[in-house]
TORVODO-74674 format. One record per residue (C-alpha): residue in three letters; x negated, y negated, z negated. Coordinates in steps of 0.25 Angstrom, whole numbers, plus 5000, padded with zeros to 4 digits. Layout:
! residues N
ATOM    aa     c1     c2     c3
ATOM   ALA      X      Y      Z
...
This chain:
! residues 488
ATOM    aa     c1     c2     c3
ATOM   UNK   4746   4270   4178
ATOM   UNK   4745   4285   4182
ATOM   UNK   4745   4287   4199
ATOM   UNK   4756   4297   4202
ATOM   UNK   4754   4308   4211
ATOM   UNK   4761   4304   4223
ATOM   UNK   4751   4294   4225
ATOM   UNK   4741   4304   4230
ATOM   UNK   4742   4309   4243
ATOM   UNK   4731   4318   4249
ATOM   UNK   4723   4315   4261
ATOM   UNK   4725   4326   4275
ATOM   UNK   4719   4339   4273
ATOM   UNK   4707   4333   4282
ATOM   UNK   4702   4326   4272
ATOM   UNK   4694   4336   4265
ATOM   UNK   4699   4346   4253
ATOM   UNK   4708   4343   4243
ATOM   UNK   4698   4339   4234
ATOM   UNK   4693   4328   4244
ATOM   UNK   4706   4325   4248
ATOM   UNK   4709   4322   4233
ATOM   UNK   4699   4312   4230
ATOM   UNK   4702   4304   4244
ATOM   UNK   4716   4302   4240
ATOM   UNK   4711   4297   4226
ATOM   UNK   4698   4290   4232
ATOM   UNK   4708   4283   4243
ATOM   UNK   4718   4277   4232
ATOM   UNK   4708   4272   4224
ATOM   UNK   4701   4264   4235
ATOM   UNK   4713   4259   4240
ATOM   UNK   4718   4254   4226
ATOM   UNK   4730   4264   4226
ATOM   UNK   4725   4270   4215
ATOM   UNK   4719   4258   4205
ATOM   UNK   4708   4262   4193
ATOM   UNK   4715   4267   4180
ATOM   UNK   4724   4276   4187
ATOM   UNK   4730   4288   4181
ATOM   UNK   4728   4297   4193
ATOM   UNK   4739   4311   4193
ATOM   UNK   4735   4322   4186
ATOM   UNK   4728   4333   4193
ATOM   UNK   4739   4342   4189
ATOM   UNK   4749   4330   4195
ATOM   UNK   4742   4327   4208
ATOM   UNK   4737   4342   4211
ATOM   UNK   4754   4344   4210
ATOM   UNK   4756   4332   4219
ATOM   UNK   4747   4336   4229
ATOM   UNK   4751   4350   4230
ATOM   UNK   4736   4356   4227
ATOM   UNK   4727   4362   4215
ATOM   UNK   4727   4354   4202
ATOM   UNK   4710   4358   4203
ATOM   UNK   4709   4350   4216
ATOM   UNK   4714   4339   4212
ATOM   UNK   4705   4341   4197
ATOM   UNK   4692   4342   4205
ATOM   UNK   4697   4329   4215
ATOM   UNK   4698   4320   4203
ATOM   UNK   4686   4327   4196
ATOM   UNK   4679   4322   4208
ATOM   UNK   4684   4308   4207
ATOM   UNK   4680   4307   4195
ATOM   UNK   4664   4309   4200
ATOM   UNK   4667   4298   4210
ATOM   UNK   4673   4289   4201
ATOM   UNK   4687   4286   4206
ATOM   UNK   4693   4294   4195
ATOM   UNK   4691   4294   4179
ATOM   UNK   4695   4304   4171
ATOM   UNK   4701   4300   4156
ATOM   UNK   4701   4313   4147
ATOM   UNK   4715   4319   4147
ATOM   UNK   4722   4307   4153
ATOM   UNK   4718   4309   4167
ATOM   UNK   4710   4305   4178
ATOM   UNK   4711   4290   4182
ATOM   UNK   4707   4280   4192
ATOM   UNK   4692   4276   4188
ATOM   UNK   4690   4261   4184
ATOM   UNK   4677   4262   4194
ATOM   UNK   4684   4269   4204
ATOM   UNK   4681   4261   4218
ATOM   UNK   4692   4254   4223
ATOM   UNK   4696   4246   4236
ATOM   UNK   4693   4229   4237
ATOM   UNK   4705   4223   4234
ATOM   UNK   4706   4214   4248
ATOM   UNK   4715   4204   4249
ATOM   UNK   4728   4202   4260
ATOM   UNK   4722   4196   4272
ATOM   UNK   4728   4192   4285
ATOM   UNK   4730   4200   4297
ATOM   UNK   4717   4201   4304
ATOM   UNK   4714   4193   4317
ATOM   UNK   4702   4194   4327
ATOM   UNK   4693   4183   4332
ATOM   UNK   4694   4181   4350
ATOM   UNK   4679   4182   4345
ATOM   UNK   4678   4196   4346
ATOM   UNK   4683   4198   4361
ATOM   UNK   4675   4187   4365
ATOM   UNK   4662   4195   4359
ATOM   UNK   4666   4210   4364
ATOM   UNK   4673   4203   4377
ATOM   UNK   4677   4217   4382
ATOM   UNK   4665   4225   4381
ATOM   UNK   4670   4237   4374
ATOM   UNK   4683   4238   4382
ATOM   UNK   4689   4243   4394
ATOM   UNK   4683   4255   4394
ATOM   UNK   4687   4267   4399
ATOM   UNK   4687   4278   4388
ATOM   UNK   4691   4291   4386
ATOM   UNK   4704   4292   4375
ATOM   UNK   4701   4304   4366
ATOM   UNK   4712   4304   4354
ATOM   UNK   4707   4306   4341
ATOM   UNK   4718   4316   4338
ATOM   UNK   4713   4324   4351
ATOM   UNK   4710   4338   4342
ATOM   UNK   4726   4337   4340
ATOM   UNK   4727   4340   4354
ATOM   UNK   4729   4354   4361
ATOM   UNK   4720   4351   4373
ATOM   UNK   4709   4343   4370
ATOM   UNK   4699   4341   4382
ATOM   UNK   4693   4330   4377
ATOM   UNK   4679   4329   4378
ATOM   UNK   4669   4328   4366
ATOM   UNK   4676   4334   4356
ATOM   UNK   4672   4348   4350
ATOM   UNK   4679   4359   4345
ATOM   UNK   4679   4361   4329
ATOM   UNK   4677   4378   4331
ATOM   UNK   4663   4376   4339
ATOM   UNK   4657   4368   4328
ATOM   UNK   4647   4373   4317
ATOM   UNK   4653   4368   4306
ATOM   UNK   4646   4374   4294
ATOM   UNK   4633   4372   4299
ATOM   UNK   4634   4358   4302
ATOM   UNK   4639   4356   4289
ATOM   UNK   4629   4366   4281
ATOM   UNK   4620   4355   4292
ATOM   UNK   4626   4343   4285
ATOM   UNK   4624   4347   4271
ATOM   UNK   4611   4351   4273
ATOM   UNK   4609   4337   4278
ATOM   UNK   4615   4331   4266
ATOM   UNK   4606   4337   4256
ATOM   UNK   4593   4332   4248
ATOM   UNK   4583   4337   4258
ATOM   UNK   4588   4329   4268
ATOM   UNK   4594   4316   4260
ATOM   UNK   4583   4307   4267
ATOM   UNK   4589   4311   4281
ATOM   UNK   4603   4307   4275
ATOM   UNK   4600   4295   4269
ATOM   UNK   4590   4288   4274
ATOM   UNK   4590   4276   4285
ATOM   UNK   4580   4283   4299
ATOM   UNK   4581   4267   4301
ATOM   UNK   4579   4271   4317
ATOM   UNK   4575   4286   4315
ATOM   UNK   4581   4299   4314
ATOM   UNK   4581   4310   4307
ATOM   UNK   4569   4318   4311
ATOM   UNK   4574   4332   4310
ATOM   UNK   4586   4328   4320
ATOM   UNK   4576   4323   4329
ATOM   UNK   4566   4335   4329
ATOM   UNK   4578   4344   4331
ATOM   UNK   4582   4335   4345
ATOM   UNK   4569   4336   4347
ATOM   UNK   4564   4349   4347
ATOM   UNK   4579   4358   4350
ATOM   UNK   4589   4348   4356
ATOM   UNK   4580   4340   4366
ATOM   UNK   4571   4352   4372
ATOM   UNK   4585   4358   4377
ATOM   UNK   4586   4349   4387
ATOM   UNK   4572   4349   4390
ATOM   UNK   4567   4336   4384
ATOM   UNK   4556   4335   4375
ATOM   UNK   4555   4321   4366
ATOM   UNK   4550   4316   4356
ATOM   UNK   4554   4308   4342
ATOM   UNK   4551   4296   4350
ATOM   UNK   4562   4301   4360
ATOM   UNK   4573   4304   4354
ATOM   UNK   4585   4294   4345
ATOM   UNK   4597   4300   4338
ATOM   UNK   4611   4294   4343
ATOM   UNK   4625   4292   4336
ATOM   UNK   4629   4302   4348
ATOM   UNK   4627   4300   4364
ATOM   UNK   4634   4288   4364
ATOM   UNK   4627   4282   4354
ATOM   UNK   4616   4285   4362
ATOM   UNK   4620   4280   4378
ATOM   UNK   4623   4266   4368
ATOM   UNK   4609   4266   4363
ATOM   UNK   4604   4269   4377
ATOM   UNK   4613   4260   4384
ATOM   UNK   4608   4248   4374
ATOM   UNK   4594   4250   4375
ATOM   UNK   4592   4254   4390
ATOM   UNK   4603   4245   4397
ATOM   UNK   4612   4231   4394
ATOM   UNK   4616   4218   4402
ATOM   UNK   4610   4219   4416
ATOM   UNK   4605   4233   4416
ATOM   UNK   4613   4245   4424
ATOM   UNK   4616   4259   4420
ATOM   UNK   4620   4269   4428
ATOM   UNK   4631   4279   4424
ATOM   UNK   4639   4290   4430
ATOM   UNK   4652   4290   4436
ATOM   UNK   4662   4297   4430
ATOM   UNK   4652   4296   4416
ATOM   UNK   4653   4294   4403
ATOM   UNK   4662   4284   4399
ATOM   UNK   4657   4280   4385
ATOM   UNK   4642   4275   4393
ATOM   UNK   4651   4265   4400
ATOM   UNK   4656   4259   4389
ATOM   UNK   4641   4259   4383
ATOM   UNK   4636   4251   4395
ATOM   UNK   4647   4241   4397
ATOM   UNK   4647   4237   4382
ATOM   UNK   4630   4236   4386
ATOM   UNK   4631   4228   4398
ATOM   UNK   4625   4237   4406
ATOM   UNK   4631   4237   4421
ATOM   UNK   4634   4253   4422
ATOM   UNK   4634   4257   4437
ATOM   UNK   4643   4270   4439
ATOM   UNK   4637   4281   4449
ATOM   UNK   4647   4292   4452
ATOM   UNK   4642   4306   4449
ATOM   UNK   4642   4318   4459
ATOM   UNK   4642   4333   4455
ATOM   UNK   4629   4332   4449
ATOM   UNK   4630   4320   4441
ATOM   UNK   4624   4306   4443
ATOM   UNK   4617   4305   4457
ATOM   UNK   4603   4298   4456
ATOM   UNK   4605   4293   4470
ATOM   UNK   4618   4285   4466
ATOM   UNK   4610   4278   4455
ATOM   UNK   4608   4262   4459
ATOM   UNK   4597   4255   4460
ATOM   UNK   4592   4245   4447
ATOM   UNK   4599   4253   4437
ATOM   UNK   4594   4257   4422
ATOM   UNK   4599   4266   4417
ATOM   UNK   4607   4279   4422
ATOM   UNK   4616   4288   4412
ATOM   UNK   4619   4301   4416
ATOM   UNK   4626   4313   4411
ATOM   UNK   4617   4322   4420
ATOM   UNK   4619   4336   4411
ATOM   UNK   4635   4335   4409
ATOM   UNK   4639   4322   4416
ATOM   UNK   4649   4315   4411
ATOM   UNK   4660   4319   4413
ATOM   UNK   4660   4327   4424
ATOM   UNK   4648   4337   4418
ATOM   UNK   4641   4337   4430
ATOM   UNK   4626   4342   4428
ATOM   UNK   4616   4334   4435
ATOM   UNK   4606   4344   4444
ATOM   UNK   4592   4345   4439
ATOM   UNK   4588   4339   4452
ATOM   UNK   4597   4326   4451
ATOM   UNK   4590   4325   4438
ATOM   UNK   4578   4324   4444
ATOM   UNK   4584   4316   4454
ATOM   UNK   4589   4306   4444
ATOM   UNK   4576   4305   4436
ATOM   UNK   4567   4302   4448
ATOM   UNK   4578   4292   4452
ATOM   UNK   4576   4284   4438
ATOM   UNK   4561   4284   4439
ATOM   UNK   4563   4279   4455
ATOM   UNK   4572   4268   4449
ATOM   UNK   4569   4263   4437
ATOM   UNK   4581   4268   4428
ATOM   UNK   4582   4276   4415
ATOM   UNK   4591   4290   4414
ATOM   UNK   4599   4291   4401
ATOM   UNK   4605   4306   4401
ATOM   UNK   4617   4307   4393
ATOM   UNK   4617   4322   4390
ATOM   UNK   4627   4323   4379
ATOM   UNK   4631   4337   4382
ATOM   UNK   4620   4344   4386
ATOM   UNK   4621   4357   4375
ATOM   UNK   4636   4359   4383
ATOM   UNK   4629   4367   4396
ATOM   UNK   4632   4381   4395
ATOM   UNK   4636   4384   4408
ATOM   UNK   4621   4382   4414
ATOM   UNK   4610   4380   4407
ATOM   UNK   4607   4364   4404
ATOM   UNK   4600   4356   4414
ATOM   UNK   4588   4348   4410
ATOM   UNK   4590   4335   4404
ATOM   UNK   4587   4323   4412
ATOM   UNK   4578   4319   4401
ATOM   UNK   4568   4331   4403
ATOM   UNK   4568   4329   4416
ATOM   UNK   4562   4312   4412
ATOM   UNK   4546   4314   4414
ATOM   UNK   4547   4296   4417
ATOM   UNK   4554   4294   4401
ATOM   UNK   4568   4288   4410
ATOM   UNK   4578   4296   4403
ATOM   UNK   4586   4294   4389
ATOM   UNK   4593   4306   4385
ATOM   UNK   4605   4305   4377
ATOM   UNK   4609   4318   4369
ATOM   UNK   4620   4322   4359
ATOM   UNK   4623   4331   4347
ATOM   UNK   4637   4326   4346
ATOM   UNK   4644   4333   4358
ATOM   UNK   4638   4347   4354
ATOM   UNK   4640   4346   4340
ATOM   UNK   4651   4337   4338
ATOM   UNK   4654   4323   4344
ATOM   UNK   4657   4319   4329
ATOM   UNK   4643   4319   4326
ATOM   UNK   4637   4306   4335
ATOM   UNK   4622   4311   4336
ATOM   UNK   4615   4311   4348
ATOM   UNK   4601   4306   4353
ATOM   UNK   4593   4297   4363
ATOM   UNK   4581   4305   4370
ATOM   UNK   4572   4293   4376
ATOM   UNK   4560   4286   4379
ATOM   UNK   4552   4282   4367
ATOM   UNK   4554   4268   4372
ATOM   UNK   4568   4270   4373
ATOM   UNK   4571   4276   4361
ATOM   UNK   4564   4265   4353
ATOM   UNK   4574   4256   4357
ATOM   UNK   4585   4264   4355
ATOM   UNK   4582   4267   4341
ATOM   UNK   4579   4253   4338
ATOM   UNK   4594   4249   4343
ATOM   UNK   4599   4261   4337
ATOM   UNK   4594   4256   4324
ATOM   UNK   4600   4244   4324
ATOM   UNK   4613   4250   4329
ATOM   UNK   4614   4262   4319
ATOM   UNK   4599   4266   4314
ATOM   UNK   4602   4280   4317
ATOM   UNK   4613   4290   4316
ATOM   UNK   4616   4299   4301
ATOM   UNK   4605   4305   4294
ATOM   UNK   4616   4315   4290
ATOM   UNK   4620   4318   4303
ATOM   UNK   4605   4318   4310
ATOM   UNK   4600   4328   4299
ATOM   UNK   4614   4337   4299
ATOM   UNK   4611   4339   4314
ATOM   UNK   4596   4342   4311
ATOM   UNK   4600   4355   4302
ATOM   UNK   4610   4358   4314
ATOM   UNK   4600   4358   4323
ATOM   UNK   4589   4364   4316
ATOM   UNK   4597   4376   4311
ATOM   UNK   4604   4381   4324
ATOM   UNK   4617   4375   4322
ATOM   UNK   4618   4368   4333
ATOM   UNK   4610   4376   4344
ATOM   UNK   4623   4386   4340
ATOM   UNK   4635   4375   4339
ATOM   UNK   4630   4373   4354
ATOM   UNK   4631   4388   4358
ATOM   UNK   4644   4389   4352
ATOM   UNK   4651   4377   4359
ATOM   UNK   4643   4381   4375
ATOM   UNK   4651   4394   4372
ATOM   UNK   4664   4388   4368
ATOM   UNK   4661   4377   4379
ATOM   UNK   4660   4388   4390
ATOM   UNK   4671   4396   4386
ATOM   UNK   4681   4381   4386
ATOM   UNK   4676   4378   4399
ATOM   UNK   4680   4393   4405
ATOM   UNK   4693   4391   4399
ATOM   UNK   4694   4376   4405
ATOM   UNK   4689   4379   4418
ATOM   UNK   4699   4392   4419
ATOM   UNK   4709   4383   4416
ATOM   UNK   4705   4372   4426
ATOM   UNK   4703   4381   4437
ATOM   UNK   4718   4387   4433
ATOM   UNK   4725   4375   4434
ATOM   UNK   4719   4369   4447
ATOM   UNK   4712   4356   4440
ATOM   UNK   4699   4348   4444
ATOM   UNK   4687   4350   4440
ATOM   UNK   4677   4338   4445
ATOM   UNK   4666   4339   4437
ATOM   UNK   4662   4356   4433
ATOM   UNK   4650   4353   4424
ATOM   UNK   4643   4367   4428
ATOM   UNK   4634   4367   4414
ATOM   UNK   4645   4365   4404
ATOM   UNK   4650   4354   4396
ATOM   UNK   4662   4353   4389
ATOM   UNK   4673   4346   4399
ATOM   UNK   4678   4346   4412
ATOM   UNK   4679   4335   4421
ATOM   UNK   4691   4335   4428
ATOM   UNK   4699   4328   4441
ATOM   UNK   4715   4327   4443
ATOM   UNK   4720   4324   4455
ATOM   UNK   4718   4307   4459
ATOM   UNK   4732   4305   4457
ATOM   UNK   4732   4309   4441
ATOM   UNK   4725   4298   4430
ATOM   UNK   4720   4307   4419
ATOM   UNK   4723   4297   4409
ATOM   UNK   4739   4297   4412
ATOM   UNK   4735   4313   4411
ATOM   UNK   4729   4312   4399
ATOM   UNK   4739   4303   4393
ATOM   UNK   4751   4313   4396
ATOM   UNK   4742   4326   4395
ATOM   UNK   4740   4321   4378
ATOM   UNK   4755   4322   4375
ATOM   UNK   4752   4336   4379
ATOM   UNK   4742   4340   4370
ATOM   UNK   4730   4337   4381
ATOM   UNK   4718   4330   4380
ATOM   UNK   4709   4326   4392
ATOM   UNK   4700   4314   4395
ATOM   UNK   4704   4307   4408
ATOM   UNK   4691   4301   4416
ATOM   UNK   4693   4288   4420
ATOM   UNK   4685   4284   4409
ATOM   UNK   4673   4292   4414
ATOM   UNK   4672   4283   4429
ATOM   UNK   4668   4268   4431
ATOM   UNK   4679   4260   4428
ATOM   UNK   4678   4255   4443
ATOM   UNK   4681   4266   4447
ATOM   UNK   4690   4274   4439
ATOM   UNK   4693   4288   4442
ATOM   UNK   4707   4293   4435
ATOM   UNK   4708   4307   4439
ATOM   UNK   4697   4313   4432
ATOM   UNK   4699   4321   4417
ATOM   UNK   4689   4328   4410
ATOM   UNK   4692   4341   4401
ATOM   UNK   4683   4346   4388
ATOM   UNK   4683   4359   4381
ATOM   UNK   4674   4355   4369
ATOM   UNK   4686   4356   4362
ATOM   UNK   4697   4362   4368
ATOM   UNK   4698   4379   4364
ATOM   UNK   4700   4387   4375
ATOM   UNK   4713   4391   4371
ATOM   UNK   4719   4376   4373
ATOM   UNK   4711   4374   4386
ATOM   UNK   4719   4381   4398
ATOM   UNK   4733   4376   4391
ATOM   UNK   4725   4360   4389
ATOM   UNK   4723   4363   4407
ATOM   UNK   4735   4366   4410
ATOM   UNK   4742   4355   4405
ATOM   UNK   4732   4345   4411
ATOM   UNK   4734   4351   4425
ATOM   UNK   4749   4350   4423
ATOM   UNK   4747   4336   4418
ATOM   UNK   4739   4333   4431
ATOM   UNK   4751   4340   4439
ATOM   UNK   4760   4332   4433
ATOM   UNK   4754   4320   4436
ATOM   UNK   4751   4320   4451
ATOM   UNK   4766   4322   4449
């Protein structure tokens, strides 16, 4: 039985070339039993006519097949579906799905009823998008991260691809951290030091589950970073909101007989406040006085090109209290989920034995493709590229701001790559948001930022990272006459 053409249909122009687009829609109907083993598949000539392209494509697509074994090819009768060809488990009917009470009883709301931020997966599709952490397509070095990529892939490096590092990781990535990423903020570590993170997140997690849990207290700031609150909730720990000022987190509104403090002291988050070198020093003697542990969450320090960057917290540690949480994934792209834990030896012993039994440690692939980008200037000029593209979007936004008579609550004088923003009391940001997306806008309202206690609805915060230049004064406009609109 011979399978017409009209069977086939080809997968979005996504996908891949035609070639690979092809052999998806072959692979795919074989898998899922549409097309069964002894098929006469169309002629190339046939299918090539059906689909609307070269009769060669469609040769070399089943040419390829044949290599993989889903397709056979018989002389001059044809191709056809091979007798080996894998095929999908027939699985029996079965009734609609039901869920044991057991499993509320056991999460019994941990994960829940948090605030977070709504980012739409379609957000690209959108005219003005200010949401933060997403990157713009234009800025980044795409050919040599993949010239990066393949190098990675060949025979030299096949050990670094396919090995278990069991609780290492790739040497060559950590001599770079080492000796060019680290020494820009001023701290030297050594191997014993330093653990690579599926991205900063990963890495507040780690910290969080080794240094904190049931009947242990953590500072963090007020506004903050919403994603920390969930980590600590869902680790027991009692989380004690202080309310930042201009300069960030005030050592002097630190309780007594807490742990842990987390602080965004280079870009605080949200508000991109830098915390003054002498707060700094403030803080770490506050910590020695009182018996706590810093963690500095520095997960945008490349984005100061306004001032020059300020000293990390960590090179500042001459008593061993600070646990420095770094990034790759916000200066190269957020899809990459690579950052690092700078530490105690003590500390990071334990947190590469629980990241062992969590997830050994991150790609090979990944760790040696951002080796090569490293070592070979790649990244040293993605970075250059995106301050001056940064700077340029945050003129444009600023003017815009300024023209149209909106808030700015936090200014973040060393750079960054957002706005923190305040509407009048009257206005929720999350109705504005709401209204302002039928419109083509994107923002991210703040209430998530602030102690649930305490909830603040009138702040908003703006990025650039993605948004030209071209789009931005037009993306202001309409959120100030949705603000006006509003207040009605």
């Amino acid at each position: 039985m011979s399978i017409p053409p009209e069977a086939f249909v080809l997968p979005p122009a996504t996908r891949g070339s035609l070639q690979q687009r092809i052999r998806q829609m072959v692979t795919e109907g074989v898998l899922a039993g549409r097309f069964r083993a002894g098929q006469k598949m169309p002629s190339s000539r046939g299918l090539a006519q059906h689909l609307g392209i070269s009769r060669i494509t469609v040769t070399l697509a089943y040419a390829e097949l044949v290599s993989s074994d889903y397709l056979t090819a018989r002389g001059r009768s044809g191709y056809f579906v091979s007798e080996s060809a894998p095929r999908a488990p027939e699985v029996p009917l079965r009734a609609p799905r039901v869920e044991s009470g057991e499993f509320q009883r056991l999460i019994a709301g941990r994960f829940q009823g948090l605030a977070q931020i709504d980012r739409p997966a379609d957000w690209e599709g959108y005219a003005h998008n200010f949401i933060y952490g997403q990157t713009d397509p234009s800025l980044f070095d795409h050919q040599n991260w993949r010239l990066c990529a393949v190098r990675a892939l060949g025979r030299k490096d096949f050990a670094a691809l396919t090995q278990d590092y069991y609780d290492r990781d790739d040497p060559l990535l950590i001599e770079h951290v080492l000796r060019t990423i680290l020494p820009r903020r001023g701290i030297a570590a050594g191997e014993d030091e330093v653990l690579l993170t599926m991205g900063a997140q990963n890495g507040l997690w780690i910290t969080t589950q080794v240094l904190l849990g049931q009947g242990r207290r953590g500072v963090i700031e007020n506004p903050g970073y919403s994603g920390l609150r969930g980590i600590l909730a869902a680790s027991g720990t009692e989380a004690i909101s202080v309310d930042i000022d201009t300069d960030g987190l005030p050592p002097d509104a630190i309780p007594k007989g807490v742990d842990v403090v987390f602080t965004t002291a280079s870009h605080q988050c949200p508000t991109n406040a830098t915390m003054p070198l002498d707060r700094r020093l403030a803080l770490l003697e506050a910590a020695g006085r009182e018996g706590f542990v810093i963690v500095e969450d520095d997960y945008e320090f490349e984005m100061s090109f306004l001032k020059p960057v300020s000293p990390a917290l960590k090179s500042l540690d001459t008593e061993g209290r600070v646990v420095y949480v770094g990034s790759f994934s916000k200066s190269v792209f957020p899809g990459m989920r690579l950052g690092y834990l700078v530490g105690p030896p003590s500390f990071i012993k334990a947190a590469r034995a629980l990241r062992l039994m969590m997830l050994r440690h991150p790609p090979g692939h990944i760790q040696r493709t951002m080796a090569y980008f490293l070592s070979l200037g790649h990244y040293d000029s993605l970075i250059n590229r995106m301050r001056n593209a940064y700077r340029r979007r945050r003129q444009v936004m600023e003017e815009a701001i300024l023209a149209h008579g909106l808030t700015v609550a936090g200014q973040g004088g060393f750079g960054g790559s957002s706005f923190w923003m305040k509407a009048p009391e009257a206005v929720d940001t999350e109705v504005l948001a709401e209204r302002l997306r039928a419109e083509g806008v994107l923002l991210e309202p703040g209430r998530a930022f602030f102690d649930p206690a305490r909830p603040v609805r009138n702040h908003y915060r703006l990025a650039y990272s993605s948004s030209t230049p071209v789009r931005i004064p037009d993306g202001v406009a309409k959120i100030a006459s949705g603000i006006q609109r509003g207040l009605g």
